[in-house]
C-alpha positions as CSV (number, residue, x, y, z in Angstrom):
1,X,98.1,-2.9,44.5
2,X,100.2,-4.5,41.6
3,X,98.4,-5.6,38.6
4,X,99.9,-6.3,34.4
5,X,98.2,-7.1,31.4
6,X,100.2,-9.4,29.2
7,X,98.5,-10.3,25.5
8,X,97.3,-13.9,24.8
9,X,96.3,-16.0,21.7
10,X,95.0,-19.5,21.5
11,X,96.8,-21.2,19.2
12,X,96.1,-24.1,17.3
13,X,98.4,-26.3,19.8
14,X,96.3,-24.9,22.8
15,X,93.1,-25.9,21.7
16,X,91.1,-29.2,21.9
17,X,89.5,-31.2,19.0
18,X,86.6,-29.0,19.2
19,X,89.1,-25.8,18.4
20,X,88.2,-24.7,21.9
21,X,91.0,-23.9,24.8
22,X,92.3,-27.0,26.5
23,X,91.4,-25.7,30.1
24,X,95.0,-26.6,31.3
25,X,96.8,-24.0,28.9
26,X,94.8,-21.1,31.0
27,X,96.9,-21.5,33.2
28,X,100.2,-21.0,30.9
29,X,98.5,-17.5,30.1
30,X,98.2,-16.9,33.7
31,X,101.7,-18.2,34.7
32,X,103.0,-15.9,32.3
33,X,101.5,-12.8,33.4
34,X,102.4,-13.6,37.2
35,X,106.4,-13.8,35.8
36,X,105.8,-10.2,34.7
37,X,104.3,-9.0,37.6
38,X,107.3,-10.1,39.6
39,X,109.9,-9.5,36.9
40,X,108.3,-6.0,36.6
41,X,108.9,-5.2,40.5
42,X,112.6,-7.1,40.3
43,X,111.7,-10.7,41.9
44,X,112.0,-13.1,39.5
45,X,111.6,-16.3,40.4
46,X,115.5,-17.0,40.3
47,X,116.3,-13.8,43.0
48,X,113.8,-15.0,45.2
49,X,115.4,-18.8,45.3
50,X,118.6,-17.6,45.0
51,X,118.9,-15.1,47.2
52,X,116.2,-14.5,49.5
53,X,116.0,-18.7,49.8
54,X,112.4,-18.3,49.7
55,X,110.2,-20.4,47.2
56,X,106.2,-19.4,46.5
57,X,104.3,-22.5,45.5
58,X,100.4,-22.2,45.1
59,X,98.4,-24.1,47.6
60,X,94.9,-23.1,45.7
61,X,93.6,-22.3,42.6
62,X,89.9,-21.7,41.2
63,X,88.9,-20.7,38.1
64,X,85.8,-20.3,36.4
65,X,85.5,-20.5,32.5
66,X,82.2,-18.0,32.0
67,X,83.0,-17.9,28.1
68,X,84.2,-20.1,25.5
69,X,87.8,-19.1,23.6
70,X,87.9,-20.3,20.4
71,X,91.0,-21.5,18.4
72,X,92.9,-18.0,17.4
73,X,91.2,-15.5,19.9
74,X,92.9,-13.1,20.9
75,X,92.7,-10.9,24.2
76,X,94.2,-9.7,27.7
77,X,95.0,-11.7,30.3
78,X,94.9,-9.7,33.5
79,X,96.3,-10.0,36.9
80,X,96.6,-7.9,40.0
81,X,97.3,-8.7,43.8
82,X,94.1,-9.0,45.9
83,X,95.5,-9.8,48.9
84,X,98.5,-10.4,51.1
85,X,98.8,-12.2,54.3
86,X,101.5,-12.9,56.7
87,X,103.1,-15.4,54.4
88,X,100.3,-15.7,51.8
89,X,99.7,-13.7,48.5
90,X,96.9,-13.8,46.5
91,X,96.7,-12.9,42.7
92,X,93.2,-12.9,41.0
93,X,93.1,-13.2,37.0
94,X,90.7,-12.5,34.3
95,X,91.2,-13.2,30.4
96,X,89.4,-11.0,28.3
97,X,88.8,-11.6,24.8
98,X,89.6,-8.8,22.5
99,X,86.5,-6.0,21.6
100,X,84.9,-7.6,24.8
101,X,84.5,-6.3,28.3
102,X,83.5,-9.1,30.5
103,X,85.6,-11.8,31.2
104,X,85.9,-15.6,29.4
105,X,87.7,-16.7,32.0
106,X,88.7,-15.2,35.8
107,X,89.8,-17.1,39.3
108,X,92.3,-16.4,41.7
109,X,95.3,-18.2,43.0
110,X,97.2,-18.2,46.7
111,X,100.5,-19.1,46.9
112,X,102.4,-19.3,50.3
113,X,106.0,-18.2,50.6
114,X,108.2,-21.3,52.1
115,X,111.5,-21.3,53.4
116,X,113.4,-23.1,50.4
117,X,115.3,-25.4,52.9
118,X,112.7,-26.4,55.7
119,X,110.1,-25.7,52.7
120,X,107.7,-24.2,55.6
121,X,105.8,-20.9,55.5
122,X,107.8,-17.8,56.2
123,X,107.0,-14.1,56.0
124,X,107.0,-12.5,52.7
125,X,110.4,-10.9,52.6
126,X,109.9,-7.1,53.3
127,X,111.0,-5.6,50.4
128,X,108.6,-8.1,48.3
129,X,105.9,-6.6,50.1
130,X,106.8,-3.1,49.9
131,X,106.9,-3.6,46.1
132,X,103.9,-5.5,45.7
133,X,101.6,-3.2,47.9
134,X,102.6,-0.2,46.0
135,X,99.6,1.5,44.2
136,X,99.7,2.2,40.7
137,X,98.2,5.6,39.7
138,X,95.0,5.0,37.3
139,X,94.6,1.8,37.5
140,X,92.0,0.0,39.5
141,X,91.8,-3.8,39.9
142,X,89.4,-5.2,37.3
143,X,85.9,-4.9,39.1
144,X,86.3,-1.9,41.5
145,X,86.3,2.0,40.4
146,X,89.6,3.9,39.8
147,X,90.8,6.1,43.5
148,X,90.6,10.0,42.2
């Protein structure tokens, strides 16, 4: 399924007095990579509200921070659908420093596609799917081997 990479670096402004990440701005890294994954495919945030009149807010996320990121570090963060449901998509994430394999930081996210008016769970939208459970050739998600 879907996955992007978008580049990160910890600022000075994203770091605690200890100069290491303040937990919270993972999740900006994150947020940004999930845009590009659905402006890559064509559903930005704005189509989907506008004209599909379907919102996706997340109902759970879990992260685990396995290594500290220091004030200017730079690295990947990764993302890649893990799972779809009837009206439920989950995206796992993993941040990886740069010149390091193993992750500092990875979790997952589900968010649940809502009617924008009645702001209960629909279906994802068909074409959504479509797009997002379309395999990319060479890539594998982060953790499992590459299909020949």
């Amino acid at each position: 399924m879907r996955q992007v990479e978008v580049p990160f670096t910890v600022y000075w402004g994203d770091a605690d007095p200890a100069q290491l990440i303040y937990y919270p701005n993972v999740f900006r890294y994150v947020a940004q990579a999930e845009h590009e994954l659905f402006a890559q495919i064509g559903f930005t945030t704005i189509r989907m509200m506008r004209e599909l009149g379907v919102a996706n807010p997340r109902v759970h996320v879990e992260v685990d921070y396995e290594r500290p990121l220091w004030v200017y570090d730079r690295g990947v963060c990764r993302l890649w659908v893990s799972q779809i449901g009837r009206s439920s998509l989950r995206l796992d994430f993993e941040l990886v420093k740069d010149g390091e394999h193993e992750p500092a930081v990875k979790g997952h996210m589900v968010q649940v596609f809502v009617d924008m008016q009645a702001m209960r769970p629909v279906p994802i939208p068909e074409a959504l799917r479509r797009a997002l459970e379309v395999e990319e050739p060479g890539h594998a998600e982060p953790g499992h081997a590459a299909a020949s």
